[in-house]
PyMOL commands that place a pseudoatom at each C-alpha (Angstrom):
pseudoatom trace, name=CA, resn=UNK, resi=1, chain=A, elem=C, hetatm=0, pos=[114.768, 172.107, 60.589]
pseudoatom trace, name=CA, resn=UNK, resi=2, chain=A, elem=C, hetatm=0, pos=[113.887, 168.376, 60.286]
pseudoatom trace, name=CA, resn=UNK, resi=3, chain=A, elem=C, hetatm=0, pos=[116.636, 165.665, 60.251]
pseudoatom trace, name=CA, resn=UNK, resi=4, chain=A, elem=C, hetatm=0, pos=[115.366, 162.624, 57.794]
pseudoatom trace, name=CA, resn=UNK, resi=5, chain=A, elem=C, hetatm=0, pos=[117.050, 159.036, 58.342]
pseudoatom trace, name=CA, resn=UNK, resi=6, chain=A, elem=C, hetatm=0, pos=[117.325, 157.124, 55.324]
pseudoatom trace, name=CA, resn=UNK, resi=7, chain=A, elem=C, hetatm=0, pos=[119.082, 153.549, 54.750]
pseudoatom trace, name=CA, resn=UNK, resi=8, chain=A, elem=C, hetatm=0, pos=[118.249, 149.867, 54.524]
pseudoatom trace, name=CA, resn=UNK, resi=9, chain=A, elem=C, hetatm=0, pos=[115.664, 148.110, 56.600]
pseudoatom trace, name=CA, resn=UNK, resi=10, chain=A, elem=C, hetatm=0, pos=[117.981, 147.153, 59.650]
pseudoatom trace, name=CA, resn=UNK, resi=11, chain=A, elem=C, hetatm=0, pos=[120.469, 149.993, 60.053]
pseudoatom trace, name=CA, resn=UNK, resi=12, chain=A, elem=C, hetatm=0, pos=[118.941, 150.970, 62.900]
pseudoatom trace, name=CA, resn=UNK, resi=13, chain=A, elem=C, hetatm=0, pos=[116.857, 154.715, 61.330]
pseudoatom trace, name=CA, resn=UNK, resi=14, chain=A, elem=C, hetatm=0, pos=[114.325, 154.088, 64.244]
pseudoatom trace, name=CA, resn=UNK, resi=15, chain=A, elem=C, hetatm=0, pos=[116.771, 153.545, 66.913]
pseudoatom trace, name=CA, resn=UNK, resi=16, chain=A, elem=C, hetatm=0, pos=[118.942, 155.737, 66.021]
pseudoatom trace, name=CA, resn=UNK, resi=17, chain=A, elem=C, hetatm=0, pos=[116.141, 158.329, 65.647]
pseudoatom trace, name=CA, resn=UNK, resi=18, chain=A, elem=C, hetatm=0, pos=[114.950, 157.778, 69.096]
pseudoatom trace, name=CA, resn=UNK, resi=19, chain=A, elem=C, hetatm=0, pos=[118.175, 158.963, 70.460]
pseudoatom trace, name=CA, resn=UNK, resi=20, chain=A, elem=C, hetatm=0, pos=[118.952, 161.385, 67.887]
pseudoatom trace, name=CA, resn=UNK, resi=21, chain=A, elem=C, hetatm=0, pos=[115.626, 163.124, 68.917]
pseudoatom trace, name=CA, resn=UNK, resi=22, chain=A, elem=C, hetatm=0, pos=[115.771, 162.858, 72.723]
pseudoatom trace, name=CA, resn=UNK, resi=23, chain=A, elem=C, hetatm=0, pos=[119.734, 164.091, 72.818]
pseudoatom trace, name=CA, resn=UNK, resi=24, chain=A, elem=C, hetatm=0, pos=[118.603, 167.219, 70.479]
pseudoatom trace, name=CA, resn=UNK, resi=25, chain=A, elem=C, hetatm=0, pos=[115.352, 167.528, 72.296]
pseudoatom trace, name=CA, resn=UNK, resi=26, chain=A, elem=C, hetatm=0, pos=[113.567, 167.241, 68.736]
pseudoatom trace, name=CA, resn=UNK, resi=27, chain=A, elem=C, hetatm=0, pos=[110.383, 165.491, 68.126]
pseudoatom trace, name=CA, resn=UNK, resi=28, chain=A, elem=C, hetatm=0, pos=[110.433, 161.644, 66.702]
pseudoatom trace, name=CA, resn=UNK, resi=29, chain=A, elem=C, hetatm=0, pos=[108.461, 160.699, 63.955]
pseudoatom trace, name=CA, resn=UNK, resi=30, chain=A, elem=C, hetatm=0, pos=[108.326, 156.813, 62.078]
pseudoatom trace, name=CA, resn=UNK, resi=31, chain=A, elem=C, hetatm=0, pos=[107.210, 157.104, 58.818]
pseudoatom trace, name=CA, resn=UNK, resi=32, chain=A, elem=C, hetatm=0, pos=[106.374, 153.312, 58.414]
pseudoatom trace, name=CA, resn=UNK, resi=33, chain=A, elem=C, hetatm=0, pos=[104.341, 154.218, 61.887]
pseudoatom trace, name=CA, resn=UNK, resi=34, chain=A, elem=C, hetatm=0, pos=[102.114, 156.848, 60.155]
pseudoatom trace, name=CA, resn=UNK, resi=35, chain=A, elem=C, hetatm=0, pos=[101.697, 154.661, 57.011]
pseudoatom trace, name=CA, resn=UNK, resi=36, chain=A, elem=C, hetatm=0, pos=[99.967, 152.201, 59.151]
pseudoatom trace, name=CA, resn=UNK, resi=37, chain=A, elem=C, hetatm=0, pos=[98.276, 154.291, 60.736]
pseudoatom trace, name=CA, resn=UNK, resi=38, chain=A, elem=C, hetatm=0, pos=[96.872, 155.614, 57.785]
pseudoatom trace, name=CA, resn=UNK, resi=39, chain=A, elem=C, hetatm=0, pos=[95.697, 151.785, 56.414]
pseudoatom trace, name=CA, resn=UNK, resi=40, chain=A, elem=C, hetatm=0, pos=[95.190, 150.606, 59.979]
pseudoatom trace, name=CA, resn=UNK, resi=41, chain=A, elem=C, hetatm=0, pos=[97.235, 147.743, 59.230]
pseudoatom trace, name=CA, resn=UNK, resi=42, chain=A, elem=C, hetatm=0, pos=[100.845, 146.449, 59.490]
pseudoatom trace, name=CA, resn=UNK, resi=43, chain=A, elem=C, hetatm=0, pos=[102.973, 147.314, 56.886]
pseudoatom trace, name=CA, resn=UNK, resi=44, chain=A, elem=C, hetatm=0, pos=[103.007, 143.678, 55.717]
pseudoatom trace, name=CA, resn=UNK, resi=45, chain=A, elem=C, hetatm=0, pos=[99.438, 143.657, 55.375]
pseudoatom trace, name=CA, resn=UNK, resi=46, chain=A, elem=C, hetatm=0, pos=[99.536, 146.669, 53.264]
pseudoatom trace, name=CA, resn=UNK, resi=47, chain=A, elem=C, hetatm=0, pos=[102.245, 145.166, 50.688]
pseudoatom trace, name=CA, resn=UNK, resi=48, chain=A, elem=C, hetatm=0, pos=[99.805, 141.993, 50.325]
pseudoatom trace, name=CA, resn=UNK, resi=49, chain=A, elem=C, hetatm=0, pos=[96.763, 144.143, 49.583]
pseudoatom trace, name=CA, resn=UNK, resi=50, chain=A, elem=C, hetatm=0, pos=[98.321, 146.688, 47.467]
pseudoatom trace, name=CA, resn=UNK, resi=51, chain=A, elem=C, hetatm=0, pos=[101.369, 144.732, 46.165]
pseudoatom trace, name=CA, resn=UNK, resi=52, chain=A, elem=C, hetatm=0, pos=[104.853, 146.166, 45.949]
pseudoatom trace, name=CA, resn=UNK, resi=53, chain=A, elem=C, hetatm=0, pos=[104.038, 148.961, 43.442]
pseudoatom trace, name=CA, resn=UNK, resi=54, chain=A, elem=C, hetatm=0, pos=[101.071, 150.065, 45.317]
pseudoatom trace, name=CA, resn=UNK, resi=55, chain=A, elem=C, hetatm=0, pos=[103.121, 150.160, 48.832]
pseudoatom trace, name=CA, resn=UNK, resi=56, chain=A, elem=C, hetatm=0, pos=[105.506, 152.544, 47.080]
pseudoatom trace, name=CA, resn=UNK, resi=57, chain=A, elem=C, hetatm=0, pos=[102.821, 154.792, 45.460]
pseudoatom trace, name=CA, resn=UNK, resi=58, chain=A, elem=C, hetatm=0, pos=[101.444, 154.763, 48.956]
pseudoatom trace, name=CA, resn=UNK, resi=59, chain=A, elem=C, hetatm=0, pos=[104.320, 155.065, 50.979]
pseudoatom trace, name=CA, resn=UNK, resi=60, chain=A, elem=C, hetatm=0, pos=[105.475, 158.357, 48.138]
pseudoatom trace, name=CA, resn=UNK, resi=61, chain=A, elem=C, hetatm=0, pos=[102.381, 159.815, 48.969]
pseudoatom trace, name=CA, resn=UNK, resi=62, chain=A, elem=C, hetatm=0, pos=[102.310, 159.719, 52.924]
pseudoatom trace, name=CA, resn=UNK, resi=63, chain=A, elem=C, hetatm=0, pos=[105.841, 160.761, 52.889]
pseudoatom trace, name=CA, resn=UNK, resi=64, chain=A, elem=C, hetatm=0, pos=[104.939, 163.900, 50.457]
pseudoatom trace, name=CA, resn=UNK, resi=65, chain=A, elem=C, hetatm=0, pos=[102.626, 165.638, 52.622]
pseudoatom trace, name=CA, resn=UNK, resi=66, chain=A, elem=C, hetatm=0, pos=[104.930, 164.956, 55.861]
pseudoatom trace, name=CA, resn=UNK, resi=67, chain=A, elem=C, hetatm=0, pos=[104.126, 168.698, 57.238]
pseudoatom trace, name=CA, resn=UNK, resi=68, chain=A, elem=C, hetatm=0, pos=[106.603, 169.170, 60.708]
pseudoatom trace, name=CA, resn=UNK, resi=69, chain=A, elem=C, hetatm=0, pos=[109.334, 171.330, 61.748]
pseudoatom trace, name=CA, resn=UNK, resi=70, chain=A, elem=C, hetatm=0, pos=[111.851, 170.296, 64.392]
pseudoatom trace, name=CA, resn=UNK, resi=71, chain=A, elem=C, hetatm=0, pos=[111.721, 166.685, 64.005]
pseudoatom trace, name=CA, resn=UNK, resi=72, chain=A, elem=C, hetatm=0, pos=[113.649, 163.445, 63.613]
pseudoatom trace, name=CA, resn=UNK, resi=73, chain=A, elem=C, hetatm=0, pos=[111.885, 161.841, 60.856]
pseudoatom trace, name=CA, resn=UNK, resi=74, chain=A, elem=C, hetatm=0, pos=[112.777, 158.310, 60.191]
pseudoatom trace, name=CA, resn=UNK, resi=75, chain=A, elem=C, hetatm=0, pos=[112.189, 156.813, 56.798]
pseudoatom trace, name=CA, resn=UNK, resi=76, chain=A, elem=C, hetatm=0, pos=[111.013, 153.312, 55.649]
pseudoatom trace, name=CA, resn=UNK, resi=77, chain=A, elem=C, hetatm=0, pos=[114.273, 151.830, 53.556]
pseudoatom trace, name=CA, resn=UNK, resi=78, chain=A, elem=C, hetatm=0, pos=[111.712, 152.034, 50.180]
pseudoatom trace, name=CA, resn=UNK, resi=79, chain=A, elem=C, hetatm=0, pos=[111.322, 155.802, 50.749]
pseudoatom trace, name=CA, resn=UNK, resi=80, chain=A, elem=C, hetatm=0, pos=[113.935, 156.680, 48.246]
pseudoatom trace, name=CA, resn=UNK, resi=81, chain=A, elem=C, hetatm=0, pos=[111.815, 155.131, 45.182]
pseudoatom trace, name=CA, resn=UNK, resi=82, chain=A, elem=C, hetatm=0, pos=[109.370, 158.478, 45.114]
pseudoatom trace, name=CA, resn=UNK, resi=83, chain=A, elem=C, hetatm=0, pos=[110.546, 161.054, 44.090]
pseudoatom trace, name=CA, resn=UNK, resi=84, chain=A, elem=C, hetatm=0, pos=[108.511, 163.529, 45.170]
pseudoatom trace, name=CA, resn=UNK, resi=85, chain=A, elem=C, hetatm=0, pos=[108.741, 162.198, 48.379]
pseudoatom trace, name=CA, resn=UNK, resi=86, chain=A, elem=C, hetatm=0, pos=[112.533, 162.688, 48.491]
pseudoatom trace, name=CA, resn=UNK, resi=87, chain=A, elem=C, hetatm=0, pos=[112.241, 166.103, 47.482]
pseudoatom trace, name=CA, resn=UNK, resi=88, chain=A, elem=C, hetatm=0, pos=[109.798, 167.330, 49.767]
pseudoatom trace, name=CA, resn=UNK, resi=89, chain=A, elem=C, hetatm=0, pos=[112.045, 165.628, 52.422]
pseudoatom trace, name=CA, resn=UNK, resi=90, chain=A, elem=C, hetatm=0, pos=[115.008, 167.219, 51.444]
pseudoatom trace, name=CA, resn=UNK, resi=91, chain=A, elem=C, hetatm=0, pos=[113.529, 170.680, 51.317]
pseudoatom trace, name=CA, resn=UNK, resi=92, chain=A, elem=C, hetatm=0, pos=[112.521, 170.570, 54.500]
pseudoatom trace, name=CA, resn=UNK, resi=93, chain=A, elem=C, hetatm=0, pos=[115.358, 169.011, 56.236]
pseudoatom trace, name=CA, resn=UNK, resi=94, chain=A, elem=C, hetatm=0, pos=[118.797, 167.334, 55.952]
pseudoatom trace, name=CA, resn=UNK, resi=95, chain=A, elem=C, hetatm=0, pos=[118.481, 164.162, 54.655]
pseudoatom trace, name=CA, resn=UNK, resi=96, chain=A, elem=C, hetatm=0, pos=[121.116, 161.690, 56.608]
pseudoatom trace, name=CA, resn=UNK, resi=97, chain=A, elem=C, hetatm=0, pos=[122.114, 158.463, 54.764]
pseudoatom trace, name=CA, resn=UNK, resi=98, chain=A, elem=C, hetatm=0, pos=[122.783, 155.361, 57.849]
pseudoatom trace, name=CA, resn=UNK, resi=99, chain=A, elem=C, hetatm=0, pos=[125.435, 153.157, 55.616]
pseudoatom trace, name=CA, resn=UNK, resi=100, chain=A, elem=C, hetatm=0, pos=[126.037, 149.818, 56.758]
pseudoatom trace, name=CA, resn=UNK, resi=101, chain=A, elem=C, hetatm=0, pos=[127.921, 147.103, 54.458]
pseudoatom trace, name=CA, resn=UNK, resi=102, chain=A, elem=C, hetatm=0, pos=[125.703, 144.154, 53.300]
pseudoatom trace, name=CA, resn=UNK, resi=103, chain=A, elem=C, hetatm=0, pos=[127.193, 141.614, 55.909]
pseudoatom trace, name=CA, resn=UNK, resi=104, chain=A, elem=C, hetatm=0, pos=[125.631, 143.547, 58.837]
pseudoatom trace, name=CA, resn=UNK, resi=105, chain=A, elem=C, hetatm=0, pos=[122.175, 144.093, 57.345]
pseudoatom trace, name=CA, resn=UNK, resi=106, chain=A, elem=C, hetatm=0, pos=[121.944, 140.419, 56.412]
pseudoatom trace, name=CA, resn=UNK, resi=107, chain=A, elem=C, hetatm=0, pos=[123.218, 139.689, 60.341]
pseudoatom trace, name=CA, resn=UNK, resi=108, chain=A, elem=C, hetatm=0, pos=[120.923, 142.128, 61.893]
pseudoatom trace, name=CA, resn=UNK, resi=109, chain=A, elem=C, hetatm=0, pos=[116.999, 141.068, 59.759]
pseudoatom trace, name=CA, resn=UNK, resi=110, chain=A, elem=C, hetatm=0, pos=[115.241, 138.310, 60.494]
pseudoatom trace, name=CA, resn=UNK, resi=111, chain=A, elem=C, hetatm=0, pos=[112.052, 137.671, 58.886]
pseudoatom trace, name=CA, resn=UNK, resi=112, chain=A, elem=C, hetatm=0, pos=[111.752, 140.156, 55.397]
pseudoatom trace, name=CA, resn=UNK, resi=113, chain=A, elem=C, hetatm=0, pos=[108.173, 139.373, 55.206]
pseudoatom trace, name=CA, resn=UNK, resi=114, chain=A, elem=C, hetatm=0, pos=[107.055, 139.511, 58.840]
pseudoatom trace, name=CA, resn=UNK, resi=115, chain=A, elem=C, hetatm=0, pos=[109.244, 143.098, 58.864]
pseudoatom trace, name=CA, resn=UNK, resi=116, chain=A, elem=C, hetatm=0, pos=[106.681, 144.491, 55.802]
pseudoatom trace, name=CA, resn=UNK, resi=117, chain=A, elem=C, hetatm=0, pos=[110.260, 144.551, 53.858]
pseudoatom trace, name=CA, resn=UNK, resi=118, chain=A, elem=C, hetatm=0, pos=[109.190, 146.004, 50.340]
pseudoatom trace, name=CA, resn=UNK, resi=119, chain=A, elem=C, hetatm=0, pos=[110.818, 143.477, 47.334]
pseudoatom trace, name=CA, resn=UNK, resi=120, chain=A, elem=C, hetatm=0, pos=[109.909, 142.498, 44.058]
pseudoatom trace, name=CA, resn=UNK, resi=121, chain=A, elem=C, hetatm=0, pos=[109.038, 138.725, 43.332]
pseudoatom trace, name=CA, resn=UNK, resi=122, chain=A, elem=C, hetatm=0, pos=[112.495, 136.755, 43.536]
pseudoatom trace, name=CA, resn=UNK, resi=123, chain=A, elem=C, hetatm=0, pos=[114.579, 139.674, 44.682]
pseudoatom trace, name=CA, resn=UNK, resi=124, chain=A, elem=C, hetatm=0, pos=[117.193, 138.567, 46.992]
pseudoatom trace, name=CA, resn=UNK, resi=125, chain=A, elem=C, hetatm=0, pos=[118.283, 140.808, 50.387]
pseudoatom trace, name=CA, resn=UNK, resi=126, chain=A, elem=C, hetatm=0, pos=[121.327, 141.278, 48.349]
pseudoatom trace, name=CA, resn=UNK, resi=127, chain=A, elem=C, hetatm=0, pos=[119.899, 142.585, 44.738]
pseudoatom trace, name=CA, resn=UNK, resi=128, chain=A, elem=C, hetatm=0, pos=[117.986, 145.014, 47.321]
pseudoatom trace, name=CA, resn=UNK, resi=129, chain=A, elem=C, hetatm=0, pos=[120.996, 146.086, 48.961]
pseudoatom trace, name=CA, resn=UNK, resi=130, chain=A, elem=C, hetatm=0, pos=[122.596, 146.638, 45.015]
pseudoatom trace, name=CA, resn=UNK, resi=131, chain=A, elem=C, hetatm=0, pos=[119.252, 148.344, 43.490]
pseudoatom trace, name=CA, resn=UNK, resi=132, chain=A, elem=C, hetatm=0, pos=[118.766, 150.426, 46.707]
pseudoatom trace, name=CA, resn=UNK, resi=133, chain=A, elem=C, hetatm=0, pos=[122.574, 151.612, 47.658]
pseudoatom trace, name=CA, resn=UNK, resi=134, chain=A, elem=C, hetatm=0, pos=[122.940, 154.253, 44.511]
pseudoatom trace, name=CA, resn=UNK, resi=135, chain=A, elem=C, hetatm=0, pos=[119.524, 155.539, 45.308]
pseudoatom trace, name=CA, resn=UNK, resi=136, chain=A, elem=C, hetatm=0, pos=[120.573, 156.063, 49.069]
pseudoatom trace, name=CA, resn=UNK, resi=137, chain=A, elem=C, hetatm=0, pos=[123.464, 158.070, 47.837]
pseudoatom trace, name=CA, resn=UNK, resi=138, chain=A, elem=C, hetatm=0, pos=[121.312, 160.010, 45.166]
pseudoatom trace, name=CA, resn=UNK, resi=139, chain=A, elem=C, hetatm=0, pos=[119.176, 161.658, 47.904]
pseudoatom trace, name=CA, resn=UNK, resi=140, chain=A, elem=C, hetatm=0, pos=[121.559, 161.839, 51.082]
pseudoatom trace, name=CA, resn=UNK, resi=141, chain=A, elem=C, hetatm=0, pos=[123.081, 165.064, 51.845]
pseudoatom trace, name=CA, resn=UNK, resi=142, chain=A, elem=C, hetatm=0, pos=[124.974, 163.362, 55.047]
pseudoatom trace, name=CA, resn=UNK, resi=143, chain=A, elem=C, hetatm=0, pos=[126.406, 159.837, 54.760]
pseudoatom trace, name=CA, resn=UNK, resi=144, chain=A, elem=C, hetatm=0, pos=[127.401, 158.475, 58.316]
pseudoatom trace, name=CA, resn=UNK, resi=145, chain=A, elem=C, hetatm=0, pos=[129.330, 154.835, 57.461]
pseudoatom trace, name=CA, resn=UNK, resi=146, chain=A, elem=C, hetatm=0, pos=[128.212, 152.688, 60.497]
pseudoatom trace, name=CA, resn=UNK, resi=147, chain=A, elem=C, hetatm=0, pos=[130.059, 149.897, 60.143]
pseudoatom trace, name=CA, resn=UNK, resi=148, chain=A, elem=C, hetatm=0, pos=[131.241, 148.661, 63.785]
pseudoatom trace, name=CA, resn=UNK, resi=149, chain=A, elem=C, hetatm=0, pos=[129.911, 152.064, 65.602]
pseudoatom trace, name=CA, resn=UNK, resi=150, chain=A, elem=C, hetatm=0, pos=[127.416, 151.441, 68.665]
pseudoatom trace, name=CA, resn=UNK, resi=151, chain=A, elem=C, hetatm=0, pos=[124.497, 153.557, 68.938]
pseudoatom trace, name=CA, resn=UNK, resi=152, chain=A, elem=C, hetatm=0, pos=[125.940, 156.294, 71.003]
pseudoatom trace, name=CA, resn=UNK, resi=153, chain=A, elem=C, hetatm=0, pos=[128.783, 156.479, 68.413]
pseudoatom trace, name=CA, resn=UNK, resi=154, chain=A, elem=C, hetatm=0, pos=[126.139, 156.948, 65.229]
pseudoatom trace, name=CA, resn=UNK, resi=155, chain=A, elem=C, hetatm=0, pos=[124.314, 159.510, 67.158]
pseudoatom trace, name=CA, resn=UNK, resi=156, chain=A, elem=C, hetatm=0, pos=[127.636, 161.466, 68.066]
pseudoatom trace, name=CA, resn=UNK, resi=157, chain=A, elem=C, hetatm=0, pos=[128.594, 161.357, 64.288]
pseudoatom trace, name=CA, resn=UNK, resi=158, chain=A, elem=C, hetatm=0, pos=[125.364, 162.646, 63.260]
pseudoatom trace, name=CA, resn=UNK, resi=159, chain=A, elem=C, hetatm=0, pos=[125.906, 165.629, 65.324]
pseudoatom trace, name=CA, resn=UNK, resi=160, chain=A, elem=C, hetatm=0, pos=[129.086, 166.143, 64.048]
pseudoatom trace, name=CA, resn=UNK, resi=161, chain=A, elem=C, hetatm=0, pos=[128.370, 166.106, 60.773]
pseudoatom trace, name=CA, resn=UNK, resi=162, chain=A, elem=C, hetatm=0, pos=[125.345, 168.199, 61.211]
pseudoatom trace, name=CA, resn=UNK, resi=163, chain=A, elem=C, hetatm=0, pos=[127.466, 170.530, 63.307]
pseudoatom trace, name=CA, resn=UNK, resi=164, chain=A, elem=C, hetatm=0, pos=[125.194, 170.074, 66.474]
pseudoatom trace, name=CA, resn=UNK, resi=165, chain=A, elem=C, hetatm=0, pos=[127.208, 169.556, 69.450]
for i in range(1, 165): cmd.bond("trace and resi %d" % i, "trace and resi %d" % (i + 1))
show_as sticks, trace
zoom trace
């Protein structure tokens, strides 16, 4: 069984992941990580060359043919445009939704473009948070609210929810 992090770029999916992985003694896996690797450039680089549309197509792909078992797998926050990646995710793990209210993402990013943060033309942090909060909810089967919680406190409701203490 894999455990997927999803959410917006700044909740913390790596982080938390890290932790998640080391306390379960499960495997850790970035997905933004292998998508570089696969372009051999930083995810920034990738949305210049292949634009926003091409990232996703991209990104839906990589994420598709994710083949593990036992892992924490930790999502980029665009993951939830493909479809078929979502799927494939969800059939072969638990798909766990890190919620944090608008206020704290804005706090917590700094640079969107130097972070390879996927966005149309013109699209504010905030009409990404509204597009990208339903879809979130669409594919999660687990929804930890974050708001406030320290890292230790995340993982421990993870496990709870997951019923892995």
């Amino acid at each position: 069984m894999n455990i997927i992090l999803i959410g917006m770029p700044g909740c913390g999916k790596s982080t938390v992941g890290v932790v998640l992985a080391k306390a379960l003694g499960m495997d850790f896996v970035d997905t933004d990580l292998i998508i570089q690797r696969s372009r051999n450039m930083r995810l920034h680089q990738i949305i210049e060359q292949l634009g926003d549309e091409g990232f996703r197509v991209l990104e839906n792909e990589v994420l598709s043919s994710i083949d593990t078992d036992n892992h924490v797998i930790a999502t980029g926050g665009s993951a939830i445009y493909g479809t078929e990646a979502m799927e494939h995710l969800r059939a072969i793990g638990t798909v766990v939704y890190i919620r944090l209210e608008y206020e704290q993402i804005e706090e917590r990013l700094g640079d969107l473009h130097a972070r390879g943060v996927s966005m149309k033309p013109g699209q504010t942090l905030r009409d990404l948070y509204d597009e990208r909060t339903p879809l979130y909810e669409k594919w999660a089967d687990v929804t930890i609210p974050c708001d406030g919680l320290r890292l230790r406190e995340v993982v421990a409701e993870i496990r709870a929810k997951l019923n892995l203490n």
